[in-house]
N, CA and C atoms as an extended XYZ file, in Angstrom:
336
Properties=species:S:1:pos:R:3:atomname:S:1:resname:S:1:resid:I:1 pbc="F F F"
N       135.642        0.668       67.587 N   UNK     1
C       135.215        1.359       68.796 CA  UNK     1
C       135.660        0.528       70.001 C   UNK     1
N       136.848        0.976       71.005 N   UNK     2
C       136.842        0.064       71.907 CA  UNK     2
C       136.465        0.501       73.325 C   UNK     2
N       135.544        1.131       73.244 N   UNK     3
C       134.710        1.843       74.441 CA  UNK     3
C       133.306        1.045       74.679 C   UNK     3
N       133.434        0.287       75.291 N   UNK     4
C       131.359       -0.370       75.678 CA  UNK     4
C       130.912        0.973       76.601 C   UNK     4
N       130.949        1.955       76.017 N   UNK     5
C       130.301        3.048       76.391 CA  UNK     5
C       128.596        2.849       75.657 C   UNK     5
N       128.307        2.302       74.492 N   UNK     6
C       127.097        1.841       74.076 CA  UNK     6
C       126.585        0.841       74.970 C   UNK     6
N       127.409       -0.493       74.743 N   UNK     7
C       126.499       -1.106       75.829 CA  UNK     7
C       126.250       -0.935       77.305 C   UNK     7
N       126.771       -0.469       77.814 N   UNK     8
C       127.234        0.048       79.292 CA  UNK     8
C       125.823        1.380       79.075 C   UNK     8
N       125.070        1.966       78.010 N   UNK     9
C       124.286        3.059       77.990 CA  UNK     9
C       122.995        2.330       78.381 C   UNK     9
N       123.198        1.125       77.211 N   UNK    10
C       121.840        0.178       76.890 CA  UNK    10
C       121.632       -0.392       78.344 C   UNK    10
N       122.124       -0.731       78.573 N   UNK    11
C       121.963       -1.447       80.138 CA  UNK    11
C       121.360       -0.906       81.122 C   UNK    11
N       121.916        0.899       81.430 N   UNK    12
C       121.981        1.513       82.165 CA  UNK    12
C       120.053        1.984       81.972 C   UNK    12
N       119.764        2.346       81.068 N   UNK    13
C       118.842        2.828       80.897 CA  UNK    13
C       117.209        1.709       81.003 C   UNK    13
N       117.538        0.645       80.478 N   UNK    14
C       117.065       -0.467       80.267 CA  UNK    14
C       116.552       -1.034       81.797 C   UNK    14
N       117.247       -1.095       82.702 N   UNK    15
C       117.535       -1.587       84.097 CA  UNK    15
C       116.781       -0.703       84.777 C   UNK    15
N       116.584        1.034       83.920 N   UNK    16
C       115.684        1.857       84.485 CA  UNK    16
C       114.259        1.535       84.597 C   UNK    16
N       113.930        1.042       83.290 N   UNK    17
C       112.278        0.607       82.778 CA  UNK    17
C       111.935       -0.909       83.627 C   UNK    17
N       112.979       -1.651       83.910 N   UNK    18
C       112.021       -2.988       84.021 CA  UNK    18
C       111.555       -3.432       85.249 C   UNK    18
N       111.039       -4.639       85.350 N   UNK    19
C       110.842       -4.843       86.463 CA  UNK    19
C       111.659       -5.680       87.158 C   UNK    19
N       112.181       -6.253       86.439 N   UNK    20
C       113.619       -7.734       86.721 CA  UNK    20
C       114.851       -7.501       86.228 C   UNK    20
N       115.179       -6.079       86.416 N   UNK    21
C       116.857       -5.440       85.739 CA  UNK    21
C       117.365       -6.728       86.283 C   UNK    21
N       117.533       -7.911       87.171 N   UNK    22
C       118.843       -8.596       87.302 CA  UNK    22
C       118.832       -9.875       85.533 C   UNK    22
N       117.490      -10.002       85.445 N   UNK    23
C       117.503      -10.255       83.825 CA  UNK    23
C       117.782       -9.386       82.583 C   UNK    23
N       118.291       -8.646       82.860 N   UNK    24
C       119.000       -7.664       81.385 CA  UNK    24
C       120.397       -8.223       80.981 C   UNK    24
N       120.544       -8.596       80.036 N   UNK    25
C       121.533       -8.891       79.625 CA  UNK    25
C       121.904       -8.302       78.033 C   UNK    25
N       123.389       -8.008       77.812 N   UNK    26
C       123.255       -7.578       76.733 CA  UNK    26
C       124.512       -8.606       75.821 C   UNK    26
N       124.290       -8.564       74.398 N   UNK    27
C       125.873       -8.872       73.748 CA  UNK    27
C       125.919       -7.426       73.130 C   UNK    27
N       127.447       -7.581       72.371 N   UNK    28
C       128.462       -6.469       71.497 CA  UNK    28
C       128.818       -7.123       70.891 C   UNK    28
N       128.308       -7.058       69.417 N   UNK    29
C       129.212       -7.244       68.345 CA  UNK    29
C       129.455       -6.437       67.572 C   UNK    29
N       130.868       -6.232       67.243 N   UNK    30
C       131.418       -5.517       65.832 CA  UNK    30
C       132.064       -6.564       64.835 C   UNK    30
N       131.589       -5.402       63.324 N   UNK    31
C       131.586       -6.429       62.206 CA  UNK    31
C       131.942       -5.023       61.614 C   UNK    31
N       131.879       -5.080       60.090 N   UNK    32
C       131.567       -4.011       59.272 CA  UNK    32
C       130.733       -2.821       58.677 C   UNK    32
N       129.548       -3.882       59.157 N   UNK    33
C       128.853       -2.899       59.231 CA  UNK    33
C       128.346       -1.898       60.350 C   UNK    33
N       129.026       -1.954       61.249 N   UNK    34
C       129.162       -1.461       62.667 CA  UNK    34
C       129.328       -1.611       64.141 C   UNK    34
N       127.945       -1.346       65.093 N   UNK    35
C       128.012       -2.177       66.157 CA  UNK    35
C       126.785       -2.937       66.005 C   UNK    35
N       126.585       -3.774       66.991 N   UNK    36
C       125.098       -4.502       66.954 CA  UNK    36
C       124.989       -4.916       68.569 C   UNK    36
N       124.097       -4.453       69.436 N   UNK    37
C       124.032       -4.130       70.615 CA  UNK    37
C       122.495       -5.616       71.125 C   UNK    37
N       122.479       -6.310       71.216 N   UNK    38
C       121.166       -7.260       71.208 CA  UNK    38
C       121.336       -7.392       72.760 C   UNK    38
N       119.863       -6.692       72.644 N   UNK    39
C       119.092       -7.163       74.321 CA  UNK    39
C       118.308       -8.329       74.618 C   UNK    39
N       118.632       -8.693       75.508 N   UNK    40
C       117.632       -9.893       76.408 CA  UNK    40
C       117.569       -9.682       77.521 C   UNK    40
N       115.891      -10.005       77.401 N   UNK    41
C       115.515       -9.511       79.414 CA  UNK    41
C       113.897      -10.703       79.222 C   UNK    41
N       113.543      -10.384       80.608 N   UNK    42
C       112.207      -11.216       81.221 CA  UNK    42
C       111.204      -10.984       79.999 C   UNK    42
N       110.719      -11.865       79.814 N   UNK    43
C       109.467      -11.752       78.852 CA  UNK    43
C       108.146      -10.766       79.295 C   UNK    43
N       108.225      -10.483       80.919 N   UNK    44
C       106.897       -9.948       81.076 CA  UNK    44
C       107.543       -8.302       80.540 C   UNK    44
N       108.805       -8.312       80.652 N   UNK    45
C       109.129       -6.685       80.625 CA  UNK    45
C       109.505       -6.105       79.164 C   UNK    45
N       108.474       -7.110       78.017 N   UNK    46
C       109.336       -6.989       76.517 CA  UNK    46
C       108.256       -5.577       76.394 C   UNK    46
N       106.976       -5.494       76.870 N   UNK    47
C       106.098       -4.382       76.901 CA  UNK    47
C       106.875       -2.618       77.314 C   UNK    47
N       107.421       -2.600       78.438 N   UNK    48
C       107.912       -1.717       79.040 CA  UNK    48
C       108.879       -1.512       77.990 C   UNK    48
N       109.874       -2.574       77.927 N   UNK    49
C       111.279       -1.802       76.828 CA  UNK    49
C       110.865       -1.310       75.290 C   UNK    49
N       109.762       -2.017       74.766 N   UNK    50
C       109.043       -1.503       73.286 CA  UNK    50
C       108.561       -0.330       73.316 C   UNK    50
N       107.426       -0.192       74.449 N   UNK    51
C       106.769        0.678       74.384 CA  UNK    51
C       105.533        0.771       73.576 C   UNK    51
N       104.523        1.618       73.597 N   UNK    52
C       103.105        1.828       72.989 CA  UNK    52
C       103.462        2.149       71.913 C   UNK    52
N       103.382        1.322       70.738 N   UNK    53
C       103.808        1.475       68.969 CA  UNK    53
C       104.932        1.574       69.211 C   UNK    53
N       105.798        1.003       69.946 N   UNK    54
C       107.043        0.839       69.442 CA  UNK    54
C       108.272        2.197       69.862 C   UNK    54
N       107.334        3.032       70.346 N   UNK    55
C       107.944        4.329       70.846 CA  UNK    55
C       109.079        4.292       71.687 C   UNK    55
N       108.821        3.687       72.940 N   UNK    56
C       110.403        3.779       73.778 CA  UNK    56
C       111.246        3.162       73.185 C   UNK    56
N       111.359        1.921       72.203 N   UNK    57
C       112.137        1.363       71.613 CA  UNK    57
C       112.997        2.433       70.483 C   UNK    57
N       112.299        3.203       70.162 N   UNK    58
C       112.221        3.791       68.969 CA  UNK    58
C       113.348        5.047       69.634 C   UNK    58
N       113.154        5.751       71.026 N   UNK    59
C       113.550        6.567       71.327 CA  UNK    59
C       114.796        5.915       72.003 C   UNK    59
N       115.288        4.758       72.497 N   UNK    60
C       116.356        4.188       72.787 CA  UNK    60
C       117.292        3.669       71.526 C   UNK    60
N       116.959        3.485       70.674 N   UNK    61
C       117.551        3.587       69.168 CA  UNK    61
C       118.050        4.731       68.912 C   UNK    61
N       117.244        6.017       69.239 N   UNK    62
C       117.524        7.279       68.506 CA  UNK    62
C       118.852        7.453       69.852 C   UNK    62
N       118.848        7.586       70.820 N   UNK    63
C       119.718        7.736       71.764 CA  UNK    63
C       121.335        7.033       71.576 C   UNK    63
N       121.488        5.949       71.441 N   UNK    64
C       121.930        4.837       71.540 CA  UNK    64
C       122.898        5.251       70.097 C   UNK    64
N       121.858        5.574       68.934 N   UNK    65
C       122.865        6.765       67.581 CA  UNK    65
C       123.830        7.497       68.514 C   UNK    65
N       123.211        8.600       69.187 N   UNK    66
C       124.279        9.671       69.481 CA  UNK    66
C       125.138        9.213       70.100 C   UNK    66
N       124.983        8.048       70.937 N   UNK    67
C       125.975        7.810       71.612 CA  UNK    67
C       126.771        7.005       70.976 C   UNK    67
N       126.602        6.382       69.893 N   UNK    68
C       127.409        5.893       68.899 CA  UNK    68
C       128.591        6.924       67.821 C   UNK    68
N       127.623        8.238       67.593 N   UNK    69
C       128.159        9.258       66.812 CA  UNK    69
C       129.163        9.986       67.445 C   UNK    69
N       128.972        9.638       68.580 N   UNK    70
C       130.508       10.280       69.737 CA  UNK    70
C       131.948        9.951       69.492 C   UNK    70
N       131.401        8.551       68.866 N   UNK    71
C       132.614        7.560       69.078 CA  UNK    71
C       132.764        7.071       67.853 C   UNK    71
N       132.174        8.160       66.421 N   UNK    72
C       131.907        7.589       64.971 CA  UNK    72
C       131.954        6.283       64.847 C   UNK    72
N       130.889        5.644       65.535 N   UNK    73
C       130.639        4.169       65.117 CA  UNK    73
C       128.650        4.104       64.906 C   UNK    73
N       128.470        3.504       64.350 N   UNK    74
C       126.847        3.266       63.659 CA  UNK    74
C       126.814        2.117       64.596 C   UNK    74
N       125.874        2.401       65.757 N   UNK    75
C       125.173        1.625       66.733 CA  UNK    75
C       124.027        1.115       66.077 C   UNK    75
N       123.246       -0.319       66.516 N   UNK    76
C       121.907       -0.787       66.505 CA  UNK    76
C       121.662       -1.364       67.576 C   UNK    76
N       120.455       -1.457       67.811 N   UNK    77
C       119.792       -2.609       68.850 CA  UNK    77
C       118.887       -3.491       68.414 C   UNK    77
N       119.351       -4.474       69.067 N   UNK    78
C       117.997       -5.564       68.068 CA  UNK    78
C       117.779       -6.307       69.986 C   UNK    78
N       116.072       -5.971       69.773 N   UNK    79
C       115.302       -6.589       71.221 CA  UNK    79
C       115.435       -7.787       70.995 C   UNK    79
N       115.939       -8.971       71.350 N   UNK    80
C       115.804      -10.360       71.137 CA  UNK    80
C       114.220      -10.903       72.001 C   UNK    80
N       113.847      -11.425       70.983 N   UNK    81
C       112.296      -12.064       71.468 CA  UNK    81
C       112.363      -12.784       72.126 C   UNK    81
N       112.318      -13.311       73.579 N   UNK    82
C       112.362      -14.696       74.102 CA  UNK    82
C       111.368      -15.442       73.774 C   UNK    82
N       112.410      -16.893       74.069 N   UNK    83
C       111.575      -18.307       74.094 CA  UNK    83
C       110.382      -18.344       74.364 C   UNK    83
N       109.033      -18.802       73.513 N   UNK    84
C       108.053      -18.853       73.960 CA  UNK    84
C       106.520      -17.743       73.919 C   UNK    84
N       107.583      -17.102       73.123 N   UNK    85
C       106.504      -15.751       72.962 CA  UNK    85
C       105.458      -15.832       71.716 C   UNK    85
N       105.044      -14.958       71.583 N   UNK    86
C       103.181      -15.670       71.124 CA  UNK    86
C       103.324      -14.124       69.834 C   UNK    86
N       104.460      -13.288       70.231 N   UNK    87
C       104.709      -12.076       69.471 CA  UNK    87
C       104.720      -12.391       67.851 C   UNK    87
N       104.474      -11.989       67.015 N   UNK    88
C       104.994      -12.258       65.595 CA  UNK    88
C       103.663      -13.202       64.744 C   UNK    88
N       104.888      -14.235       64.077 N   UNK    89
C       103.957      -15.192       63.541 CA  UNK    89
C       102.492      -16.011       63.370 C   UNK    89
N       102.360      -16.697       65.248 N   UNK    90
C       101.809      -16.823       65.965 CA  UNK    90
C       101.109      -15.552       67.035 C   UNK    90
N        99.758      -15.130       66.852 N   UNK    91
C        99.331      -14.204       67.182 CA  UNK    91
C        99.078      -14.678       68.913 C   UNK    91
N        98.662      -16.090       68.870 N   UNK    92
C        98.278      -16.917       69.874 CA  UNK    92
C        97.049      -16.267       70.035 C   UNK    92
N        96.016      -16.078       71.421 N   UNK    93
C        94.722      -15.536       71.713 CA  UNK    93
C        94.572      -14.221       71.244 C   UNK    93
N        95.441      -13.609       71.128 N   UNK    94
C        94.813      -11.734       70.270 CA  UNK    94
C        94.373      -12.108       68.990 C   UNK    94
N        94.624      -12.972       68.522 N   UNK    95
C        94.099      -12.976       66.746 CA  UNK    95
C        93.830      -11.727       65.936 C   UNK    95
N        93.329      -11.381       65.200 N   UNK    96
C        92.843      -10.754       64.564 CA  UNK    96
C        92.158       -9.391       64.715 C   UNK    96
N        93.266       -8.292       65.065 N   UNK    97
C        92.677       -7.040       65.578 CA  UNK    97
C        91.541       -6.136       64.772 C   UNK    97
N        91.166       -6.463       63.628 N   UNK    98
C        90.471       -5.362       62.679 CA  UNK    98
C        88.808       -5.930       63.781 C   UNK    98
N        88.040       -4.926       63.465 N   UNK    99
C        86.981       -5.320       64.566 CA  UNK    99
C        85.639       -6.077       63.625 C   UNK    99
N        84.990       -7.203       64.116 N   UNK   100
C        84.323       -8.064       63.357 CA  UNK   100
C        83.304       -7.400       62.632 C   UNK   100
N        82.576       -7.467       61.970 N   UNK   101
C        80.729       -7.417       61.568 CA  UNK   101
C        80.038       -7.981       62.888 C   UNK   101
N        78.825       -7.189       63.183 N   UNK   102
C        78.147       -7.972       64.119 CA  UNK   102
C        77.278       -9.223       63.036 C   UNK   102
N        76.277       -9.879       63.733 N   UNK   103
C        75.747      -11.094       63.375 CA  UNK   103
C        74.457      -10.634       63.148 C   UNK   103
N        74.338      -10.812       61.489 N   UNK   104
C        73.041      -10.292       60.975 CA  UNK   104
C        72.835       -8.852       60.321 C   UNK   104
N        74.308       -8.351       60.429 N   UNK   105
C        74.610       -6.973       59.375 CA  UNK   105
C        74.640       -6.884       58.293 C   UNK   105
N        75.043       -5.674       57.973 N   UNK   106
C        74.520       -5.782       55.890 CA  UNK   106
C        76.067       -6.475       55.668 C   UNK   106
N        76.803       -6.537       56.163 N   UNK   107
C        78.062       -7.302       56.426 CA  UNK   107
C        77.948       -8.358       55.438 C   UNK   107
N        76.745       -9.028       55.899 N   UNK   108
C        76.541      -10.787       55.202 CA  UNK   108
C        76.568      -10.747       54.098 C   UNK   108
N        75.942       -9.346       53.538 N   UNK   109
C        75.573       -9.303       51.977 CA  UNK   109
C        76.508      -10.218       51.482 C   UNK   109
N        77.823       -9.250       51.547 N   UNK   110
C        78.925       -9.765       50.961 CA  UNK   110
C        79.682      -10.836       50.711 C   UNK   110
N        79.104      -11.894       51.605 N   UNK   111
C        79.830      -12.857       51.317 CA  UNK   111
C        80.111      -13.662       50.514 C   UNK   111
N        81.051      -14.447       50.231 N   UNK   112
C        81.318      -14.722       49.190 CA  UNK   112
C        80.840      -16.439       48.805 C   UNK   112
């Protein structure tokens, strides 16, 4: 594919959502197994480009296909996590979303 008509999409759209478009940056790589489109931007704006469950991400993927299927090449995007983020492994202060037992519920029975 020698059109950055993909990345030139990713950008375009991306720069729409954030709050620090002059931090968007993208690479292009082709390999065999297709393209591979990896974003990096401001850490406060990794919320805005994901989206609630993952949705705008999800719908810039689905986009980002067609505009790949134009040009019969198999596009991806991979969000690159910046330095420092608390996302993943490390939950950092959110810990543990399932919601506790209060203190002194039949909860205790159970313990082990």
């Amino acid at each position: 594919m020698a059109s950055n008509a993909d990345q030139e999409f990713v950008e375009y759209v991306v720069k729409a959502l954030v709050d620090n478009p002059k931090e968007v940056k993208t690479e292009r790589n082709v390999d065999e197994m297709g393209v591979l489109i990896s974003l990096h931007l401001n850490p406060e704006d990794m919320g805005k480009v994901i989206g609630r469950e993952g949705q705008t991400a999800k719908a810039l993927r689905t986009l980002l296909r067609v505009v790949g299927a134009k040009e019969r090449a198999r596009v991806n995007l991979k969000i690159v996590e910046p330095e420092g983020s608390t996302r993943g492994g490390d939950r950092g202060d959110r810990g543990d979303r399932r919601p506790k037992a209060a203190a002194g519920s039949d909860m205790d029975d159970f313990k082990l």
